[in-house]
Each structure stands twice: as C-alpha cells, then as structure tokens.
N, C-alpha and C positions, 0 to 999 in steps of 0.2 A: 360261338356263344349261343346261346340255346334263344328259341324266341320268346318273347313276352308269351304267357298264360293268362288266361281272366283278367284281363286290361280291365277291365270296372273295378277290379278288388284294390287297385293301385292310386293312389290320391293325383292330380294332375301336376305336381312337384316332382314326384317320384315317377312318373310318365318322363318325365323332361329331363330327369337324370339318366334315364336309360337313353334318353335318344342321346344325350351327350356323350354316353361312352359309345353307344354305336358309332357316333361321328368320329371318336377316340381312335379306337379301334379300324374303324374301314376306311376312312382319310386321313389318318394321321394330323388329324386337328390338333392344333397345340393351342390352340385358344377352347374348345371344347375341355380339355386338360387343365387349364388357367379356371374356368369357372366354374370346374367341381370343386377346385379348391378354394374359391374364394365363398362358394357357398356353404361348404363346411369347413372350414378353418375353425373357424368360433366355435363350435358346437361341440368339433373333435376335441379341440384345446381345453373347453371349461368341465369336459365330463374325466377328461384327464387330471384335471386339476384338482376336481375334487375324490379321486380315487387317491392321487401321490400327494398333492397338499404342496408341491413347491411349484412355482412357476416357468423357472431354466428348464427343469425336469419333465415338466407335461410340455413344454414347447419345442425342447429337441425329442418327443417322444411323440409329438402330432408329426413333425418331418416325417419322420421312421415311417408311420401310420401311414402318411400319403404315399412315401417311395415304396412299400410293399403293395399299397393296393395297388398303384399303377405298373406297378412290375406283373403282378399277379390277373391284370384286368381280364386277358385271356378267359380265365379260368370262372370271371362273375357270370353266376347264371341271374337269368330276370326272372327267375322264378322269388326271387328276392327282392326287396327294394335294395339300392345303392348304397342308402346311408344304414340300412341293416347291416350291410355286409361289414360298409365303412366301418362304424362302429365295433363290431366284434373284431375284427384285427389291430385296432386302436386297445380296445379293453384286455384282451388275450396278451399286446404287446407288455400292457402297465401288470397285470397279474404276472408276467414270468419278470419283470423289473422288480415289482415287491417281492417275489419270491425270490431274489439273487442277495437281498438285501435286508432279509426277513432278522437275519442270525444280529445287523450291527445293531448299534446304538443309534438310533434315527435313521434317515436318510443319509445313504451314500450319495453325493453328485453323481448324477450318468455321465459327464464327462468322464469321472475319476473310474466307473463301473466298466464303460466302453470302452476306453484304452486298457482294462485286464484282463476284459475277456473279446476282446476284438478278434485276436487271433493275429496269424503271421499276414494279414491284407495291410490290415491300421498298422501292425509296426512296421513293415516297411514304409510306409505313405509319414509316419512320425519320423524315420530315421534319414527318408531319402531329402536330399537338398531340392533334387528339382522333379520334373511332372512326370508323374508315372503315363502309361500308355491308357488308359480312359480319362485321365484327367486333360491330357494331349485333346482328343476327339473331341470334348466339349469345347473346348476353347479355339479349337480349327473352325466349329460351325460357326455360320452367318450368327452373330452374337444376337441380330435381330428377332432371328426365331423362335430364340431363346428367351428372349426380356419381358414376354408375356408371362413366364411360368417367376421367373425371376423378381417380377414386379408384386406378383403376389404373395411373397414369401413375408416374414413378421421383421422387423427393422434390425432386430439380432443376426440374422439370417441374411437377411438382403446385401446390407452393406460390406461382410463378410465376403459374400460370393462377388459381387459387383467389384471392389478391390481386389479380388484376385483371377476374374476371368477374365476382366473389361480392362483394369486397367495395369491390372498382371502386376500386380506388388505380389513380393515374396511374402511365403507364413510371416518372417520374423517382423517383416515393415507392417504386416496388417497388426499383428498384434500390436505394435509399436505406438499405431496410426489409433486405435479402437480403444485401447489402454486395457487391455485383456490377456489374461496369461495364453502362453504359444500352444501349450494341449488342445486350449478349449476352442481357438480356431482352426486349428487341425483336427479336429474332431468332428466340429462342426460341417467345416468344408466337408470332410469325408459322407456325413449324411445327406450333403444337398447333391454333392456329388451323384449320389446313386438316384434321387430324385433327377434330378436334369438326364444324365443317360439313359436312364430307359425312356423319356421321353423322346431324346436324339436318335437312338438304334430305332427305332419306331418307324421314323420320317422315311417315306419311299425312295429319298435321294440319299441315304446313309449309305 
C-alpha cells in the first residue's frame, strides 16, 4: 500500500481510517475491520438508498460494498481518503445493478437479479444440501474472531449468519425460523459469506 502524501490535505477522520486499514492489513486486526464498518455502514447504506429507492436492495448492496473493498484493501492507495474509495465501489456497484434492470418495469429484487446472474458459484451453494469448502473454513474458525465483524452486520444479516454458523441450522430451518423465502437466505448467506472470508484468509494463523 502506498504511503500517506500531504497528511495536512486529509481531515483527522480520514487520518484514522488510514491508520485502520494499515492496522487491517499489517496485523490482521479484525476489530480495525469491525470499525470501518461500523463507521460507514450508514453513510454507504443511505447514499445507496437513495440512488435504488428500495431498502432490501441498498442493504444487500452495502454488504457487497464492504466485501469487495475488504477483498480489494490491498489495492487502496492513501493517496485517496477511505471513504472516497469506499464510496465509488458502493456507487459503481448500484450503477451496474441499475443498469442490469434498466430494460424492467421498476425494480427487480437483487435477490431475484443475483440468483440469474450469479453464475455456476450461487447455483451450486443453491442446489448443494450441505457446506461447500469456504463455507467449511469459516465455521472451523474460533467463531470468536469472527463475532466482531458479525455483530456489526444490520439484523437482516446478523441473525441470518448467526443461525447458521453458531448455531449451524440448515438454509431450510433458518428460513423456516426468520419466516423468509429459502433464495433470499441463500443469497444472503452467500454475500456475508464472502464478507467474513476474506476477512478469515487474512488472519496470520489461517
């Protein structure tokens, strides 16, 4: 990652986000990880919301946001502030959604959009009964390490993941349990999913 340039030009907010991904990044801080998202959760979610106008839609679409920039963290230079970056992969994500869904009649659900162009990942993870080989890895870690990144996820999200990593119900019982059709927490899970892994592969003792 490139060093910080013109530290004066950077507001002391944005000073504090760099140092949390360098902590991201060089320790494998999962609580540095936990409070970039809790610091932009909101901000990512409502500038979402009002680009898509539905709320399921900007909030499995803030996920997405967060599990690409933290997949991608490598890649942030500080030549940028954080939530600049943040943002344009949040905004870039909701432009190529509007533009998949430009041609219907309103809003398509991104449940409904993700399972048809997911590709052969989501339909397997739809069609398989039991864990596939990353969904394995997260649920082998110390579930502790995990419950910071976990705790700050939105209560759609939380109790979803929490039912099936912690206390390992199948899709059909969470759905069952949530009163939610089975796509939409297989779907789900499969975005938190990629969120939590790359956090995991991360950790120096993976």
């Amino acid at each position: 990652m490139e060093r910080l340039n013109g530290e004066n030009s950077f507001s002391p907010k944005a000073l504090h986000d760099i140092k949390l991904v360098e902590r991201a990044l060089q320790h494998d801080d999962q609580k540095a990880y936990a409070e970039l998202m809790k610091r932009y959760w909101e901000p990512v979610y409502f500038m979402l919301l009002r680009m898509i106008n539905n709320k399921d839609d900007a909030e499995d679409l803030t996920i997405e946001a967060f599990a690409k920039a933290f997949k991608y963290l490598p890649q942030y230079s500080t030549n940028y502030a954080f939530s600049t970056w943040l943002f344009k992969i949040a905004s870039n994500n909701a432009i190529d959604f509007l533009r998949r869904n430009k041609e219907h009649k309103g809003l398509t659900s991104l449940n409904k959009s993700y399972g048809e162009e997911g590709g052969e990942e989501l339909s397997a993870l739809i069609k398989g009964t039991g864990l596939n080989p990353e969904e394995s890895v997260i649920r082998k870690q110390n579930i502790d390490r995990i419950r910071i990144i976990i705790d700050k996820l939105k209560p759609n999200y939380r109790e979803i993941v929490e039912l099936f990593y912690i206390e390992e119900l199948s899709n059909e019982e969470i759905a069952k349990k949530v009163n939610l059709p089975l796509s939409t927490v297989k779907t789900r899970l499969f975005r938190a999913r990629d969120l939590l892994l790359t956090i995991v592969k991360r950790h120096k003792n993976f």
